[in-house]
N, CA, C and O atoms as a Maestro MAE file, in Angstrom:
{
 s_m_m2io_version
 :::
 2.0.0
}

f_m_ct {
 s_m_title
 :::
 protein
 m_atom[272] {
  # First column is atom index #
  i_m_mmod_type
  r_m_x_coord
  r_m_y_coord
  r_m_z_coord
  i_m_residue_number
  s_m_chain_name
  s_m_pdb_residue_name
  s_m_pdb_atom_name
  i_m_atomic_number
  :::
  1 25 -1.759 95.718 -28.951 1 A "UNK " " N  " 7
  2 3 -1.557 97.010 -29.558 1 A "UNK " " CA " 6
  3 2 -1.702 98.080 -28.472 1 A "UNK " " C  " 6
  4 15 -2.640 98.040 -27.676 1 A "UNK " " O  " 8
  5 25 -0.752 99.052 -28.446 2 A "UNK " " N  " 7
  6 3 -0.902 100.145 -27.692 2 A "UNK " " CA " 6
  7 2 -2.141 101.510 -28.015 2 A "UNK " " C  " 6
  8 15 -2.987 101.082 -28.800 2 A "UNK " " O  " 8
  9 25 -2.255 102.112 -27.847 3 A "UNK " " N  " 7
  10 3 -2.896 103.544 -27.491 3 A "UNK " " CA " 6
  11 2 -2.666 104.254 -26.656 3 A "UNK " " C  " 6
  12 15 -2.442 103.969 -25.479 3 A "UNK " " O  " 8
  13 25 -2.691 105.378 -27.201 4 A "UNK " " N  " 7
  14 3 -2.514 106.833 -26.539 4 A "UNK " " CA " 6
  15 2 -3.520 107.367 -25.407 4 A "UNK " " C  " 6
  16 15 -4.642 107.131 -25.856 4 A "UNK " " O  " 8
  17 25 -3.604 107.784 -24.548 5 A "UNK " " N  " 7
  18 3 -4.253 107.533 -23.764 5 A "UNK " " CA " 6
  19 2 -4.668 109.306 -23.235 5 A "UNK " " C  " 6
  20 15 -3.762 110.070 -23.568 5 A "UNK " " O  " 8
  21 25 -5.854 110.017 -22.495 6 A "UNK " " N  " 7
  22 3 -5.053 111.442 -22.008 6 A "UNK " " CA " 6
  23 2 -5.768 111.077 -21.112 6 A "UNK " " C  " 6
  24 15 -6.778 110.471 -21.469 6 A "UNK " " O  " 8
  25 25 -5.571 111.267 -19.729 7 A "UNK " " N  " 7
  26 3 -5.943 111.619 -18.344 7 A "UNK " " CA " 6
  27 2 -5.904 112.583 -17.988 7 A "UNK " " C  " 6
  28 15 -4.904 113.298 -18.051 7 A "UNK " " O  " 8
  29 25 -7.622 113.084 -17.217 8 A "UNK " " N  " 7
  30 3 -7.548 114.374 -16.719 8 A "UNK " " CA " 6
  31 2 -7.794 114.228 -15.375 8 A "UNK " " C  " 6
  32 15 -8.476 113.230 -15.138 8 A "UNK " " O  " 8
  33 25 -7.492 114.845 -14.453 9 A "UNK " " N  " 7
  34 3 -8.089 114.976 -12.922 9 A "UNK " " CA " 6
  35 2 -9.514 115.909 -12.770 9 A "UNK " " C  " 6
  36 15 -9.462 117.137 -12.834 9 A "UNK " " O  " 8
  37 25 -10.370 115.412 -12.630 10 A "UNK " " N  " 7
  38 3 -12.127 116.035 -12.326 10 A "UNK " " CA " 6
  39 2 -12.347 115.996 -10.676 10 A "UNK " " C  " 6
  40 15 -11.842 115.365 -9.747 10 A "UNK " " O  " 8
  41 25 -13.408 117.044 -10.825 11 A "UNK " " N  " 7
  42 3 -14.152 117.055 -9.091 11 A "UNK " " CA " 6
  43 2 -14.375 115.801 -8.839 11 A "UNK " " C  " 6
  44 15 -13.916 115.238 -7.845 11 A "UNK " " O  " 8
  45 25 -15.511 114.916 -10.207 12 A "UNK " " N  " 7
  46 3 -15.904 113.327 -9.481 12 A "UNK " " CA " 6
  47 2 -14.428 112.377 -9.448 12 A "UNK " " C  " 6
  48 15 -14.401 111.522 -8.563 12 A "UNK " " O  " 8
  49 25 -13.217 112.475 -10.349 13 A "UNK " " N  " 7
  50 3 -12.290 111.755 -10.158 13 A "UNK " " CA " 6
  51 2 -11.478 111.748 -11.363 13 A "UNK " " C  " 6
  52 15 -10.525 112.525 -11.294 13 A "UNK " " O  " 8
  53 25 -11.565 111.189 -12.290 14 A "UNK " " N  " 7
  54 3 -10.575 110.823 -13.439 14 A "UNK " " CA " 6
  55 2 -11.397 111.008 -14.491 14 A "UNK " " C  " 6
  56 15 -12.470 110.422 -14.347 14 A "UNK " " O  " 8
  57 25 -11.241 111.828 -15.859 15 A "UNK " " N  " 7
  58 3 -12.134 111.355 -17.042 15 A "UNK " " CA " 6
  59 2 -10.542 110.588 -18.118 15 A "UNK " " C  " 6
  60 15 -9.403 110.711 -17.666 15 A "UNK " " O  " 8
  61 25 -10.728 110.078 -19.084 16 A "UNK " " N  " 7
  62 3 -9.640 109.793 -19.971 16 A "UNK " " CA " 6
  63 2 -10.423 109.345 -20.877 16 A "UNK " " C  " 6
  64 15 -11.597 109.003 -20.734 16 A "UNK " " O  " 8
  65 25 -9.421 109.334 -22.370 17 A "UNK " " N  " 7
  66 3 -10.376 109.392 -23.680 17 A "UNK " " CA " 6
  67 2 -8.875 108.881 -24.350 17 A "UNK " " C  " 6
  68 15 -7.752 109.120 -23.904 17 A "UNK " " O  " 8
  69 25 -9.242 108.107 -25.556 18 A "UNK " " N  " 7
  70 3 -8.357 108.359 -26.755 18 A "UNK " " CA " 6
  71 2 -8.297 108.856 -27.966 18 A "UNK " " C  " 6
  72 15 -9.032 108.552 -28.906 18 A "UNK " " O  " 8
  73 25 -7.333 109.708 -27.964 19 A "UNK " " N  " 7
  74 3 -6.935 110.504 -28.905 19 A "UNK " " CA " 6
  75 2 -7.587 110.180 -30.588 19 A "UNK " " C  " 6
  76 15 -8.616 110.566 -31.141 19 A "UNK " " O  " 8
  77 25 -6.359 109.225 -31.083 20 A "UNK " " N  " 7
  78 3 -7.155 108.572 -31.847 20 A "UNK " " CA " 6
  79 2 -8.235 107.676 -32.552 20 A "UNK " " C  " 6
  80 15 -8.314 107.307 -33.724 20 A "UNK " " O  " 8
  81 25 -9.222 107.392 -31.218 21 A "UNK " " N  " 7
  82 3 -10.387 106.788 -31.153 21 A "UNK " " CA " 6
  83 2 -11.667 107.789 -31.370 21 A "UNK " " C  " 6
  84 15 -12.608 107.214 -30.824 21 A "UNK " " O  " 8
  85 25 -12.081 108.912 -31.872 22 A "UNK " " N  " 7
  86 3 -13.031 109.887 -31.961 22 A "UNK " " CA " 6
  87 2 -14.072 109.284 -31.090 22 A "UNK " " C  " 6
  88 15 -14.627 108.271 -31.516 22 A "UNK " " O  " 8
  89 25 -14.397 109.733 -29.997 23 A "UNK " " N  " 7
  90 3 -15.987 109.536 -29.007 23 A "UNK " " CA " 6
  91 2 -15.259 108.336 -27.928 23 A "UNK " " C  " 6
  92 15 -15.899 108.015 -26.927 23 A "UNK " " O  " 8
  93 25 -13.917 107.715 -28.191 24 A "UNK " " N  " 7
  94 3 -14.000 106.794 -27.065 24 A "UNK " " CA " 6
  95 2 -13.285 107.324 -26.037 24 A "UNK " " C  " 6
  96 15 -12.140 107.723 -26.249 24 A "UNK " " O  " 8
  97 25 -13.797 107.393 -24.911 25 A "UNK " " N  " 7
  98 3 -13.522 107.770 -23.669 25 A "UNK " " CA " 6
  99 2 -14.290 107.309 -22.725 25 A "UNK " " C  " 6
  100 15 -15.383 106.912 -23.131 25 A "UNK " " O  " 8
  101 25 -14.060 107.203 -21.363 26 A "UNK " " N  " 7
  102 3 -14.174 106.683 -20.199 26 A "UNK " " CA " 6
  103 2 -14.052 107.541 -19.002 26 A "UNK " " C  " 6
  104 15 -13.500 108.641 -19.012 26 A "UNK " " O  " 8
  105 25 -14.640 106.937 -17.886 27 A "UNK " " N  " 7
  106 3 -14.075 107.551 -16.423 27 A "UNK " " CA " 6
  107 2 -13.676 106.892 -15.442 27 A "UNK " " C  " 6
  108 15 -13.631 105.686 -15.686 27 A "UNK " " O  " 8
  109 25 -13.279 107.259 -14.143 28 A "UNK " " N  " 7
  110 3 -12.998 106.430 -12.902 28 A "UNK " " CA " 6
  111 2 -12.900 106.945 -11.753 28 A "UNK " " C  " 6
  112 15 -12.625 108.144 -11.722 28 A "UNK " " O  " 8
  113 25 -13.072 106.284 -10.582 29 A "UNK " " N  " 7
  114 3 -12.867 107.560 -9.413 29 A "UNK " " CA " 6
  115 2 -11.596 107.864 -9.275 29 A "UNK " " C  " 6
  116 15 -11.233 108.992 -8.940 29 A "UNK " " O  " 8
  117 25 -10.466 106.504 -9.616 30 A "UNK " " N  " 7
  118 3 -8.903 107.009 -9.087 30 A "UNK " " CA " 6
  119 2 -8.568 106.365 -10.907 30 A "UNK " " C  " 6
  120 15 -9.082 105.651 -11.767 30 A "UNK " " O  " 8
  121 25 -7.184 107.339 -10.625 31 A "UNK " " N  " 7
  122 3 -6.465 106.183 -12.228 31 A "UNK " " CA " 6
  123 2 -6.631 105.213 -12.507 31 A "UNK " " C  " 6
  124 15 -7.331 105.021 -13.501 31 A "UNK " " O  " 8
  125 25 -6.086 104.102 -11.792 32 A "UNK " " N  " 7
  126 3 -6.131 103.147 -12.189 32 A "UNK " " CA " 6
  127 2 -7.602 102.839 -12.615 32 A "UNK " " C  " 6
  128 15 -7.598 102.499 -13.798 32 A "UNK " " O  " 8
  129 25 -8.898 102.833 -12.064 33 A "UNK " " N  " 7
  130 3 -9.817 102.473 -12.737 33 A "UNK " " CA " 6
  131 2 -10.227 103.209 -14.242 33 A "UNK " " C  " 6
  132 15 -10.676 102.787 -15.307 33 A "UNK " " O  " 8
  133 25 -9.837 104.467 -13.741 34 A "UNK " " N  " 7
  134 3 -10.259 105.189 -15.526 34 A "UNK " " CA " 6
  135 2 -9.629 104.403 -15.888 34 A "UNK " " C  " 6
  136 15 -10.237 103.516 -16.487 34 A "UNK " " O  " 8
  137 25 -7.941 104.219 -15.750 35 A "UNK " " N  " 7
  138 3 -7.214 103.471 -17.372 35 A "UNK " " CA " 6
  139 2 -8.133 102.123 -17.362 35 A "UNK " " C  " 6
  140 15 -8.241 101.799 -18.545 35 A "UNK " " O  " 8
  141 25 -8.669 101.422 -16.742 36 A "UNK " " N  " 7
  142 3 -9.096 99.866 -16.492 36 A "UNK " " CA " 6
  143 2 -9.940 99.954 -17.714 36 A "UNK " " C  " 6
  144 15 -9.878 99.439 -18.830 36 A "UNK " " O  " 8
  145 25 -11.080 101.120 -16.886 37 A "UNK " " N  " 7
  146 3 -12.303 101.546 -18.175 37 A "UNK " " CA " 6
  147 2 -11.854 101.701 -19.472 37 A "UNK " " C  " 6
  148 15 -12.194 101.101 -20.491 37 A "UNK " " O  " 8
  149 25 -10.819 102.835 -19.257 38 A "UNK " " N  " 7
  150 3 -10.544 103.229 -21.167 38 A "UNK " " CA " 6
  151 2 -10.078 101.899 -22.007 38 A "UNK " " C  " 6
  152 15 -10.301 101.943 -23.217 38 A "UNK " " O  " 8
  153 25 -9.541 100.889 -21.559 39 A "UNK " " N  " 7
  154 3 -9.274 99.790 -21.956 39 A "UNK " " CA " 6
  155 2 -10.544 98.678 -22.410 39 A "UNK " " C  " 6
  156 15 -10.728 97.725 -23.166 39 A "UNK " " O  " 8
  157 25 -10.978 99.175 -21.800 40 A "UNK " " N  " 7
  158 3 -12.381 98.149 -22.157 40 A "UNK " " CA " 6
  159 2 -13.509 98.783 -23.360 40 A "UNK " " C  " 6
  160 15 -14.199 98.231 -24.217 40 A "UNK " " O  " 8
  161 25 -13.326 100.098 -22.983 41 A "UNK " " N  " 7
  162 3 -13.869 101.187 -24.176 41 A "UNK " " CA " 6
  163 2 -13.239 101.035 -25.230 41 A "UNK " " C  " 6
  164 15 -13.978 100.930 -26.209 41 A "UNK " " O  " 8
  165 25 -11.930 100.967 -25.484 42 A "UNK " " N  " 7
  166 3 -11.159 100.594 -26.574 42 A "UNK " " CA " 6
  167 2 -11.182 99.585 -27.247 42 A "UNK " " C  " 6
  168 15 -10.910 99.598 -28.448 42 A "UNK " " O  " 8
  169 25 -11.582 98.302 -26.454 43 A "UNK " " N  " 7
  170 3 -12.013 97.281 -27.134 43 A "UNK " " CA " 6
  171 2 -13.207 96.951 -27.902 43 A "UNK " " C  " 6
  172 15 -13.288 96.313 -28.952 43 A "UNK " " O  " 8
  173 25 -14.298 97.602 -27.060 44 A "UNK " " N  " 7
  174 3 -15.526 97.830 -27.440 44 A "UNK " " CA " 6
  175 2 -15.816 98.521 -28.660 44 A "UNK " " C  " 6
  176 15 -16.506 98.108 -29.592 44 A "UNK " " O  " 8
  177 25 -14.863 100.264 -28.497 45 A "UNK " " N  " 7
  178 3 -14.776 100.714 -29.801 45 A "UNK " " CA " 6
  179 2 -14.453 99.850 -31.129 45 A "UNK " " C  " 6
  180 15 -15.136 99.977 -32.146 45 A "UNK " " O  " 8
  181 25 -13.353 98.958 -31.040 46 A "UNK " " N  " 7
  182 3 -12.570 98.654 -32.207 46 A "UNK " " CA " 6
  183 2 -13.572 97.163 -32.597 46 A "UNK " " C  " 6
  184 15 -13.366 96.585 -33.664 46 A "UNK " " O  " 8
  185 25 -14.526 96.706 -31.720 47 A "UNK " " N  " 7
  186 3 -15.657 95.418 -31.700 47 A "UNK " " CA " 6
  187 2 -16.315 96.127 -32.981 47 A "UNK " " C  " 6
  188 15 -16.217 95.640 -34.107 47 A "UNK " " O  " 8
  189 25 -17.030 97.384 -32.691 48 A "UNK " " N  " 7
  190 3 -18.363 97.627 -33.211 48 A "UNK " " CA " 6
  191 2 -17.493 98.639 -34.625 48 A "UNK " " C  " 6
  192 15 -18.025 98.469 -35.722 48 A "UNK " " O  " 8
  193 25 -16.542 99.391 -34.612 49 A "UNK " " N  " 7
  194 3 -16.033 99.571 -35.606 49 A "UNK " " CA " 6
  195 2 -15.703 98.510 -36.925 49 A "UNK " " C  " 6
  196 15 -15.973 98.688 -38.113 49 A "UNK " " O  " 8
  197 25 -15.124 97.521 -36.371 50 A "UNK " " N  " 7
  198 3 -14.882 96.051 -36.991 50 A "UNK " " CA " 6
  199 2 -16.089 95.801 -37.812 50 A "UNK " " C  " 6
  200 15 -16.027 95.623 -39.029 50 A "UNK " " O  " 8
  201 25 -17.317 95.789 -37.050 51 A "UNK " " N  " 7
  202 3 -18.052 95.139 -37.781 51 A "UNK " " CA " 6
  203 2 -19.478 96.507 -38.636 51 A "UNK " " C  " 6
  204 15 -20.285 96.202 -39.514 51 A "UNK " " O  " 8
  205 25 -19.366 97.533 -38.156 52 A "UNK " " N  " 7
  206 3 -19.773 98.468 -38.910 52 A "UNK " " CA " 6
  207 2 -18.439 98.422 -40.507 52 A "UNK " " C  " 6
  208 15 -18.496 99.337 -41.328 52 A "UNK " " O  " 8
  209 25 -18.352 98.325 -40.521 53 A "UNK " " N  " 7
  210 3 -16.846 98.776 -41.666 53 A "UNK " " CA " 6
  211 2 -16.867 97.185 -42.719 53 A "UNK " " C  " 6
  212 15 -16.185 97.104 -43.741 53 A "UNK " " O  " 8
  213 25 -17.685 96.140 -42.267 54 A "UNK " " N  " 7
  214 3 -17.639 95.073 -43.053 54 A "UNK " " CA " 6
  215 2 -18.340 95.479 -44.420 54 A "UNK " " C  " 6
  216 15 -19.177 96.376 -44.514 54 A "UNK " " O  " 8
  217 25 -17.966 94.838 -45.270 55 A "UNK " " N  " 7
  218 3 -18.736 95.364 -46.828 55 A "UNK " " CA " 6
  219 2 -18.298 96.610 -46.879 55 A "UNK " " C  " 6
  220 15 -17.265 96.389 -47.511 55 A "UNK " " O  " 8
  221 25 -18.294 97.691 -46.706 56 A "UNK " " N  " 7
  222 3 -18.271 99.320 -46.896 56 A "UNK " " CA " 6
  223 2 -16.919 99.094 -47.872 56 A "UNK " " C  " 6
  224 15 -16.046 98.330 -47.462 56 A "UNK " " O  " 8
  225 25 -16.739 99.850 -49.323 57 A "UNK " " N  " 7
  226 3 -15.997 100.395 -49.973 57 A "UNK " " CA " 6
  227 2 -15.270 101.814 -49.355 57 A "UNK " " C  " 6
  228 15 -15.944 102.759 -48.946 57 A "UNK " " O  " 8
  229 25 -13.790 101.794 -49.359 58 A "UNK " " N  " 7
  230 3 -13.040 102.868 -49.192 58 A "UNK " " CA " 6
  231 2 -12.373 103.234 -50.441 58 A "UNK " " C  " 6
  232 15 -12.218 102.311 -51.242 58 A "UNK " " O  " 8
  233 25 -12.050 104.112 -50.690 59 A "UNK " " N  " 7
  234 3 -11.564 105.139 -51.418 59 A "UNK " " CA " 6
  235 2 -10.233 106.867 -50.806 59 A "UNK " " C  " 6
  236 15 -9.973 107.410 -49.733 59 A "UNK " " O  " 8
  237 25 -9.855 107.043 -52.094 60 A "UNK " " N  " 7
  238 3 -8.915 108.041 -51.968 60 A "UNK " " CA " 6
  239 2 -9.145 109.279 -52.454 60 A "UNK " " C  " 6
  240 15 -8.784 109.214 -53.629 60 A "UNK " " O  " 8
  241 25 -9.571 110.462 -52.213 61 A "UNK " " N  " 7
  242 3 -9.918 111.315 -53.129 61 A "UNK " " CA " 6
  243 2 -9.324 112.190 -53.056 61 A "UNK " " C  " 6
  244 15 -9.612 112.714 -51.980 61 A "UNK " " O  " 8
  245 25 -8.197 113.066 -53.835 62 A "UNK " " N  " 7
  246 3 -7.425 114.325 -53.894 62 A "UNK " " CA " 6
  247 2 -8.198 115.329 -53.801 62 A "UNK " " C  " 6
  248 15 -9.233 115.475 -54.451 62 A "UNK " " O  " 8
  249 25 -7.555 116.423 -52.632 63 A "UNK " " N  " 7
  250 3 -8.376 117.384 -52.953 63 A "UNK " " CA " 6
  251 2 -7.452 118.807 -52.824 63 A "UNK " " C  " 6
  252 15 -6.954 118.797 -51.698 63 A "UNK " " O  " 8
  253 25 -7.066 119.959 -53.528 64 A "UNK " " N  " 7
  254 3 -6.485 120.742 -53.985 64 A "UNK " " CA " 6
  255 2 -6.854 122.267 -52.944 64 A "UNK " " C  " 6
  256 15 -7.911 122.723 -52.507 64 A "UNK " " O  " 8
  257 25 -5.832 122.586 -52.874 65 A "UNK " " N  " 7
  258 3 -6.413 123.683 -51.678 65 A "UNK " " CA " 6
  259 2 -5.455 125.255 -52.653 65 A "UNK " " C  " 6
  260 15 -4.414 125.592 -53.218 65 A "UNK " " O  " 8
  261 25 -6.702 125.656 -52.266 66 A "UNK " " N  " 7
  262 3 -6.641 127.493 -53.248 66 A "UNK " " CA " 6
  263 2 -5.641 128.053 -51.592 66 A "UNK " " C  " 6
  264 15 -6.161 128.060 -50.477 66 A "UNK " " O  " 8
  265 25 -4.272 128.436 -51.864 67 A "UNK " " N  " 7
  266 3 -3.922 129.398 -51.321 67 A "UNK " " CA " 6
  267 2 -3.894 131.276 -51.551 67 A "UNK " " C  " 6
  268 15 -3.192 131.880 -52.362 67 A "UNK " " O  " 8
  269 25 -4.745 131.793 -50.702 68 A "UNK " " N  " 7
  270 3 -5.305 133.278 -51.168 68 A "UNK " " CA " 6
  271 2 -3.263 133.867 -50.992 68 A "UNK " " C  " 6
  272 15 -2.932 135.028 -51.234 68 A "UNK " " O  " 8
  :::
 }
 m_bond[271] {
  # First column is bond index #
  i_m_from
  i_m_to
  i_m_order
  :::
  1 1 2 1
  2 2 3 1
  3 3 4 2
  4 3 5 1
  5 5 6 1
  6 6 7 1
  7 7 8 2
  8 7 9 1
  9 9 10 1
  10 10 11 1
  11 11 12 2
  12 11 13 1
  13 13 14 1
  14 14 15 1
  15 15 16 2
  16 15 17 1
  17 17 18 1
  18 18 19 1
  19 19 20 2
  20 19 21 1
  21 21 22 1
  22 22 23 1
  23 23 24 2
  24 23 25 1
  25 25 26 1
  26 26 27 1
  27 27 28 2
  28 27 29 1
  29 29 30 1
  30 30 31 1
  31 31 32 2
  32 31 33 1
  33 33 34 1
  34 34 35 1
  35 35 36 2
  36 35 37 1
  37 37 38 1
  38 38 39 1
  39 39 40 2
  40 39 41 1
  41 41 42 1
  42 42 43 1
  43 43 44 2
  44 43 45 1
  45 45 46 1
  46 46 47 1
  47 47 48 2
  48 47 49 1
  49 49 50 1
  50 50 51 1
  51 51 52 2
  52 51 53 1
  53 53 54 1
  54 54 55 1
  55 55 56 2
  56 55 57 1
  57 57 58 1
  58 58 59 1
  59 59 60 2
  60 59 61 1
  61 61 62 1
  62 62 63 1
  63 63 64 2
  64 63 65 1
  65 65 66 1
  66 66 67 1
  67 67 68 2
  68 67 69 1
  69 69 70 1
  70 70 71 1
  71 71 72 2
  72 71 73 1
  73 73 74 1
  74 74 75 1
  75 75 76 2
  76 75 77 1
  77 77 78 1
  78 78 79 1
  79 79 80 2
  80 79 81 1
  81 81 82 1
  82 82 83 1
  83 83 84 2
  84 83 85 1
  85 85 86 1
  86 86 87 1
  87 87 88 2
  88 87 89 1
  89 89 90 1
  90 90 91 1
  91 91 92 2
  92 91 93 1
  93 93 94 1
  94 94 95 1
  95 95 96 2
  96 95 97 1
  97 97 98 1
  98 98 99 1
  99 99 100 2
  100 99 101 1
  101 101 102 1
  102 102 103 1
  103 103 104 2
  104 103 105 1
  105 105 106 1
  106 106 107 1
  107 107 108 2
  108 107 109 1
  109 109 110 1
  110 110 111 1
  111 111 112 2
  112 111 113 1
  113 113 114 1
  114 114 115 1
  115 115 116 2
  116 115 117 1
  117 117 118 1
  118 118 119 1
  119 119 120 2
  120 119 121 1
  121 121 122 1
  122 122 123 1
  123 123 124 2
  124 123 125 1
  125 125 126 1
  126 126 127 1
  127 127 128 2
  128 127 129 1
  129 129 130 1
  130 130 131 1
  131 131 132 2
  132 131 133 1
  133 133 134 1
  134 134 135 1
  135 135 136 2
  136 135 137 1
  137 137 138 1
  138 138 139 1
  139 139 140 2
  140 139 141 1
  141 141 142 1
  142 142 143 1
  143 143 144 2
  144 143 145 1
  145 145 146 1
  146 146 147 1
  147 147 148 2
  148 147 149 1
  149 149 150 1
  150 150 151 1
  151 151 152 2
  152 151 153 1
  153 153 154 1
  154 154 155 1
  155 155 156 2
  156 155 157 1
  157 157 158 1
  158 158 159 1
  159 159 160 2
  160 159 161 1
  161 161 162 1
  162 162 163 1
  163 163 164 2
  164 163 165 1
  165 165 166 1
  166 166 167 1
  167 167 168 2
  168 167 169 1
  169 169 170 1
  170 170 171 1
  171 171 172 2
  172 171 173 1
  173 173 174 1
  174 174 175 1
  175 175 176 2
  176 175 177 1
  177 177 178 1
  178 178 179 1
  179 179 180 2
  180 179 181 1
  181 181 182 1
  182 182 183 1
  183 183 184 2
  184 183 185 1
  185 185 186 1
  186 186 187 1
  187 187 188 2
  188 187 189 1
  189 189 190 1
  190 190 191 1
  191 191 192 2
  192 191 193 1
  193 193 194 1
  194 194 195 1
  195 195 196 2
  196 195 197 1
  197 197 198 1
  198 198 199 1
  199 199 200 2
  200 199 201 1
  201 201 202 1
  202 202 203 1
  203 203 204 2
  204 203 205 1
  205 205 206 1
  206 206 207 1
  207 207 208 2
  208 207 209 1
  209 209 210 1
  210 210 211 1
  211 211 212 2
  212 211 213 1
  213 213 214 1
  214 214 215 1
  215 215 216 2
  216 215 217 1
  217 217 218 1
  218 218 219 1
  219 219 220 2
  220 219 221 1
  221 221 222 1
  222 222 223 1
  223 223 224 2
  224 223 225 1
  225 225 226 1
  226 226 227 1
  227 227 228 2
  228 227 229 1
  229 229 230 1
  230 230 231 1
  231 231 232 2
  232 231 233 1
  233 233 234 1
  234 234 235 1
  235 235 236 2
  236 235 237 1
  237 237 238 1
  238 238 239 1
  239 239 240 2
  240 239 241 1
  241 241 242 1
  242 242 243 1
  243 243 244 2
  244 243 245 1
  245 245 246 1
  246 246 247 1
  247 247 248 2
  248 247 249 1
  249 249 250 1
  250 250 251 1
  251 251 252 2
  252 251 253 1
  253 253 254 1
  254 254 255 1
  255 255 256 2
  256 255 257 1
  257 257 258 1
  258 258 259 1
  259 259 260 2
  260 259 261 1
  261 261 262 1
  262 262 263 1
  263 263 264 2
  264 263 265 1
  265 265 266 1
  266 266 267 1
  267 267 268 2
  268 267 269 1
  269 269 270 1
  270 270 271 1
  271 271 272 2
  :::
 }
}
């Protein structure tokens, strides 16, 4: 599976994060290692997500928005 990825250039070197991962992000001194990292963060994320989320009930709830 792919992901979105953002790379920034920093004083210490590279930070990068994903978008749709809320809190997962990574660093590196050159690109290639940030992306190496964010890849491994991503996995890690989707490990402990996996198993936080076992048993838990989801749901749908409408919710109606007042335009003034």
């Amino acid at each position: 599976m792919q992901y979105q990825v953002n790379l920034k250039q920093t004083e210490e070197g590279y930070a990068v994060w994903c978008p749709s991962l809320p809190g997962c992000a990574s660093q590196g001194i050159t690109k290639e290692e940030a992306l190496n990292n964010i890849q491994d963060a991503i996995q890690s994320y989707l490990e402990v997500a996996a198993e936080l989320n076992q048993g838990i009930e989801s749901y749908y709830v409408e919710v109606e928005l007042n335009h003034a």
